[in-house]
N, C-alpha and C positions, 0 to 999 in steps of 0.2 A: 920333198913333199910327195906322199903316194895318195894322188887323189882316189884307187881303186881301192883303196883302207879305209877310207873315209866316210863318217855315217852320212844319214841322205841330206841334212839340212848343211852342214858343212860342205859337200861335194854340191849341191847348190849353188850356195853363198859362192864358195869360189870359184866354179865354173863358169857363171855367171859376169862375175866379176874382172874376171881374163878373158871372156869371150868379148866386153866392152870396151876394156883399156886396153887389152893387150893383141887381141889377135881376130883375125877376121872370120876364121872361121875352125871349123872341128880337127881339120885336117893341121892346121897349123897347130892349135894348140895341143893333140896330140904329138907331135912331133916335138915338140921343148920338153914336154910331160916325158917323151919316149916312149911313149903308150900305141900297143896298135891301136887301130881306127877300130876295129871288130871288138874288141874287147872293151872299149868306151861302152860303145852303141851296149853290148851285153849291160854292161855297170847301169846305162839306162832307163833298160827295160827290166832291172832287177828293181829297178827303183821307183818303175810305174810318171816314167821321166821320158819326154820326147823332146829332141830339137826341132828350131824353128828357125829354117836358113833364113828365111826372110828378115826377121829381126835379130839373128843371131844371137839367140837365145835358149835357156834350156826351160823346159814348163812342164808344168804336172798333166796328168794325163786325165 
């Protein structure tokens, strides 16, 4: 699964989704993904998309 291919509402849904059940936070779940951290964060702000460590979440901006 290449979440950096993925349009905005899918890369959402599932980021979203593995940030709840599966992983605590960004750094984790890039690292399963194999995704740098840097290039996440870019995919985010390409997509008018911020995290929110506090709830561990991803939200619109």
């Amino acid at each position: 699964m290449d979440l950096l291919k993925m349009d905005k509402n899918m890369f959402l849904s599932i980021v979203n989704m593995k940030l709840r059940d599966s992983f605590s936070d960004i750094e984790d779940l890039c690292s399963y993904f194999s995704i740098e951290v840097n290039e996440f964060y870019e995919k985010l702000k390409e997509f008018n998309l911020i995290y929110d460590r506090d709830v561990n979440q991803i939200k619109n901006l």
